[in-house]
C-alpha positions as CSV (number, residue, x, y, z in Angstrom):
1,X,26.1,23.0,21.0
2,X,24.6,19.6,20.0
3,X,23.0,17.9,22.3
4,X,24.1,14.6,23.9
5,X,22.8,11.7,22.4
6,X,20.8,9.4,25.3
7,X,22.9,6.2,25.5
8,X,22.0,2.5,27.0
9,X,24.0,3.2,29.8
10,X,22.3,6.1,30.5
11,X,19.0,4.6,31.1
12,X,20.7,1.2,33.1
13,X,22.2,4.0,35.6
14,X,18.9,6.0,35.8
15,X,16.9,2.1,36.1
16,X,19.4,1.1,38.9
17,X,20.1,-1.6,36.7
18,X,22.8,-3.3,34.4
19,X,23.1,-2.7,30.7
20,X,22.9,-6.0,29.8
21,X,19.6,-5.8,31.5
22,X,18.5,-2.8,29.4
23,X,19.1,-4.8,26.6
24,X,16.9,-7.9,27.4
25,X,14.1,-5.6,27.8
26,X,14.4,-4.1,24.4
27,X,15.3,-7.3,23.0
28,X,13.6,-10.2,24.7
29,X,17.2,-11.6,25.2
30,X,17.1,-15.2,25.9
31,X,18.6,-16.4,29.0
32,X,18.4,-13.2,31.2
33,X,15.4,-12.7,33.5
34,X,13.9,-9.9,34.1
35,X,10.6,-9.3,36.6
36,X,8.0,-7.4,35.9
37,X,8.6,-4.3,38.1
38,X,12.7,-4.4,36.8
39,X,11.0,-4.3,33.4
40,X,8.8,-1.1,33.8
41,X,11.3,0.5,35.7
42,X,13.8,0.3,32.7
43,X,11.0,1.0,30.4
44,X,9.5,4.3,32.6
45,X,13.5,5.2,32.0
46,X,13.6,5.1,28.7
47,X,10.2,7.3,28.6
48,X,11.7,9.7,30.8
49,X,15.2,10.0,28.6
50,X,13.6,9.9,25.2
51,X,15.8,7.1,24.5
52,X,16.0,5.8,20.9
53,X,17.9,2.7,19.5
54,X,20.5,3.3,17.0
55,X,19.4,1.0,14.8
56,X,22.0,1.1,12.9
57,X,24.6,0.1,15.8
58,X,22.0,-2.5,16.3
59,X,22.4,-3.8,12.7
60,X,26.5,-4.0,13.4
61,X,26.2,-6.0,15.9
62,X,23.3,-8.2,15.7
63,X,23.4,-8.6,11.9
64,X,19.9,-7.6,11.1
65,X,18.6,-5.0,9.7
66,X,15.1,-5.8,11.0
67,X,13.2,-5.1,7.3
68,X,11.6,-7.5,4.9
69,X,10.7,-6.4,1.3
70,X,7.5,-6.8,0.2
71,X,7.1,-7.1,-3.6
72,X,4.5,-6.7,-5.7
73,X,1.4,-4.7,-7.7
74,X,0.1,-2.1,-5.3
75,X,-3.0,-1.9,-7.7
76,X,-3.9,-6.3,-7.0
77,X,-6.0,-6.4,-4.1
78,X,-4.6,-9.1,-2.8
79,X,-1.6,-7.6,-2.0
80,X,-2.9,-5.0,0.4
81,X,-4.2,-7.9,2.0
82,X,-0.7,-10.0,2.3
83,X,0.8,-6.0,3.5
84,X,-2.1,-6.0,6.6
85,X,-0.8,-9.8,7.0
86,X,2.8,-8.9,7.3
87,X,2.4,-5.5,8.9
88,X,0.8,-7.6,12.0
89,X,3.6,-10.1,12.3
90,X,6.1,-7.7,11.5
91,X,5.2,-5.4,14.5
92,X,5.2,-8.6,16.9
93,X,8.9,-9.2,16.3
94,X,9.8,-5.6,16.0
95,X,10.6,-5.5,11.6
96,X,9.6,-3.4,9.3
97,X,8.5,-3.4,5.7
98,X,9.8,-1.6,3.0
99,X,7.3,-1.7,0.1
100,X,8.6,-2.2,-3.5
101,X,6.7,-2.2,-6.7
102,X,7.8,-3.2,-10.3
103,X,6.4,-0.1,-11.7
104,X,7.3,0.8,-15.0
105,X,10.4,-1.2,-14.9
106,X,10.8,-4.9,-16.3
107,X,9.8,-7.3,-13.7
108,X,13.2,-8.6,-14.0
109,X,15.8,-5.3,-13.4
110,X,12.7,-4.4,-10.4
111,X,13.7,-8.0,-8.7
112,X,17.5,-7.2,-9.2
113,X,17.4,-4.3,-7.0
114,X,15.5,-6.4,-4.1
115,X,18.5,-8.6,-3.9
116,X,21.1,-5.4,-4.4
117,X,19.1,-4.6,-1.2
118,X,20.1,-7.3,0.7
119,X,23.8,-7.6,0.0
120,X,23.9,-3.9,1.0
121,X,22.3,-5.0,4.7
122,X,19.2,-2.9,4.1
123,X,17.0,-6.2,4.4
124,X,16.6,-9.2,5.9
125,X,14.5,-10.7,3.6
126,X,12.0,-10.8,0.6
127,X,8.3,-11.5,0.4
128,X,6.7,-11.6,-3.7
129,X,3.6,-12.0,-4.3
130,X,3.8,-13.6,-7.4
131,X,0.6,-14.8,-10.1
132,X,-0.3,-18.8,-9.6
133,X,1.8,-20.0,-12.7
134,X,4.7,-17.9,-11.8
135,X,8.1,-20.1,-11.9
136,X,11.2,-17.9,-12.8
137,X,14.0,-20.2,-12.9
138,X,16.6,-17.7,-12.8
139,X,14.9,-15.7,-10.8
140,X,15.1,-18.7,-7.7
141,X,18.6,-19.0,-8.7
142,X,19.5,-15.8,-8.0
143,X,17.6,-15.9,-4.3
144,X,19.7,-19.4,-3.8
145,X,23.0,-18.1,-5.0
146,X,22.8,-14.8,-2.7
147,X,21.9,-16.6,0.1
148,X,18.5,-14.6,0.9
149,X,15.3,-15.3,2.6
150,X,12.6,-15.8,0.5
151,X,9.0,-16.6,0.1
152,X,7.0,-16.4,-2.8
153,X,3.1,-15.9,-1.9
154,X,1.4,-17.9,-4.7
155,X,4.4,-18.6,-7.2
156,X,6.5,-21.5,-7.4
157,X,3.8,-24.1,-7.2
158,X,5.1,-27.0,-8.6
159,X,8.7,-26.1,-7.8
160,X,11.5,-27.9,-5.2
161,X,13.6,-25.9,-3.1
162,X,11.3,-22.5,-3.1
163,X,9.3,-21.5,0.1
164,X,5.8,-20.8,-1.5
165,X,2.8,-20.0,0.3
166,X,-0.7,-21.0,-1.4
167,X,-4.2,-20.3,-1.3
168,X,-6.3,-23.4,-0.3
169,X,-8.2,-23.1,-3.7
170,X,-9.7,-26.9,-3.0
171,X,-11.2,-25.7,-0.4
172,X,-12.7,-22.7,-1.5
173,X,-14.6,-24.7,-4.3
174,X,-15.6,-27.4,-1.8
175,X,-16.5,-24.8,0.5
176,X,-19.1,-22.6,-2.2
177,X,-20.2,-26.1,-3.8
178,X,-21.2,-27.1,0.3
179,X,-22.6,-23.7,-0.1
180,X,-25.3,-23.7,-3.1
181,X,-26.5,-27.4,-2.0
182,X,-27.0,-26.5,1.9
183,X,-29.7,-27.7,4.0
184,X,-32.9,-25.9,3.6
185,X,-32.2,-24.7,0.0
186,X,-33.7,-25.6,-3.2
187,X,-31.5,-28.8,-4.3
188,X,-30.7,-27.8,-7.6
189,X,-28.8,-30.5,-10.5
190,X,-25.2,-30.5,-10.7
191,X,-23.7,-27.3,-10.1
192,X,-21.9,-25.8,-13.5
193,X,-18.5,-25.4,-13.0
194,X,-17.3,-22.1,-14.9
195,X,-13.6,-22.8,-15.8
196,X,-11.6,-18.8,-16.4
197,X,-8.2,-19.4,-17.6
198,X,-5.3,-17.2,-18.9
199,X,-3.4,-18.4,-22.3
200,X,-3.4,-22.4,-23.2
201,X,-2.1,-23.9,-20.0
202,X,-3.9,-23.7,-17.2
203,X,-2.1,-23.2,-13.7
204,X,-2.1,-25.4,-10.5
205,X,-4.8,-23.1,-9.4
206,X,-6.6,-23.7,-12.1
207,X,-6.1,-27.4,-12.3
208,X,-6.9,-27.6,-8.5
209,X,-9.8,-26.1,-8.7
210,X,-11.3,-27.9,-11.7
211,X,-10.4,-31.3,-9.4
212,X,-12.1,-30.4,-6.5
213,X,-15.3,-29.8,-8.6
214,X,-15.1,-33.1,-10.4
215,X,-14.2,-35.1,-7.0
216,X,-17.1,-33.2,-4.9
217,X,-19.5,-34.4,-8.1
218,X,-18.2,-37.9,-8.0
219,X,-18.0,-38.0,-4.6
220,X,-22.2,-37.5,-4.6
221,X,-23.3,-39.2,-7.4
222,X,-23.2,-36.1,-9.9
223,X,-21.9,-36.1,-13.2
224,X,-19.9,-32.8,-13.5
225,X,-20.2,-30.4,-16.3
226,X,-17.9,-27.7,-16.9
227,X,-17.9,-24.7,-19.1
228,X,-14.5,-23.1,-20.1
229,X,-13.7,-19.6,-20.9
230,X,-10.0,-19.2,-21.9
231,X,-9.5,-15.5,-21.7
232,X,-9.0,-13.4,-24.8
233,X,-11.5,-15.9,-26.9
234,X,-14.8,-15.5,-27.8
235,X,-17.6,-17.7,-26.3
236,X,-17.7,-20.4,-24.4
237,X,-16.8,-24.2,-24.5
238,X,-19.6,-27.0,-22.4
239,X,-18.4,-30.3,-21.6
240,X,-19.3,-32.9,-19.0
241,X,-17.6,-35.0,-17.2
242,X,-13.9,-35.2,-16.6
């Protein structure tokens, strides 16, 4: 015979307390006090009963399935980074994370399926990390269209209506360039600014960077001299100034 499944009102009547109050201690439900002694009596309770939410009864009623993809490389380094990130939030309002990668698939049909996801309730949301000159058009189309949460770590730049989340990439140079010319160091000339860039057009990063460098030189009387390396070409290009 199966045993019976541990219920809300099971712990309330073992608590000596009111379901509703069971449920603003699992929930943090606004608008309903509870003391501290209320709160670890429901909570000793629930220890004592093994009680579990069903999450999915949860999901009916409140509408969430508390989940966010997060979507990515799993090989970039960076990404385990934004997954320690969102694996701390996410446990401080009680999501989870279900991880997706591209693989071997097109970056495209892999990005279908993270939407597919959400109009099947299985998310609440989607987190990209995305390369600094990313801008799919059709991809933020579909996002708006469906109606889903999203955020795109380090896409979508230059781009109006897309939550994008950067890396302060003015500061960093200002911050290594403050760095090499410290108090107590051999003051050197102008620092050399080595320019790395993908393809023909460089990125905001890019371009960001490259401004902070010549605005720190101006800023101190340096002239700036750069050196760029486009990637996939042979040698290098010196220039100075702007």
């Amino acid at each position: 015979m199966d045993k019976k499944r541990v219920t809300s009102h099971d712990v309330a009547k073992l608590a000596g307390v009111s379901r509703s109050v069971v449920s603003a201690v699992l929930n943090g439900t606004p608008g309903i006090g509870v003391s501290g002694e209320t709160r670890e009596n429901v909570l000793a309770a629930i220890r004592e009963l093994n009680y579990h939410v069903d999450a999915q009864a949860r999901s009916m009623k409140t509408g969430r399935t508390m989940s966010l993809a997060a979507f990515g490389d799993t090989r970039h380094p960076l990404f385990m980074r934004l997954l320690e990130g969102m694996q701390r939030e996410c446990e401080a309002h009680g999501y989870h994370i279900l991880l997706c990668s591209p693989g071997h698939r097109p970056d495209g049909e892999a990005r279908s399926e993270l939407v597919d996801l959400y109009h099947q309730r299985k998310i609440d949301g989607i987190v990209t990390l995305d390369n600094t000159s990313y801008r799919d058009e059709a991809w933020a189309a579909k996002v708006s269209e469906a109606g889903v949460p999203y955020v795109s770590v380090e896409g979508y730049a230059e781009t109006e209506g897309v939550c994008s989340v950067l890396a302060d990439y003015k500061g960093s140079v200002e911050l290594a360039l403050d760095y090499l010319l410290r108090p107590g160091t051999p003051q050197l000339q102008t620092p050399l600014y080595a320019e790395v860039y993908h393809g023909s057009i460089r990125s905001w990063a890019e371009r960001t960077r490259r401004d902070a460098y010549i605005r720190w030189c101006s800023e101190r009387g340096m002239n700036p001299f750069s050196s760029a390396f486009p990637s996939g070409k042979g040698g290098w290009t010196g220039r100075n100034g702007s």
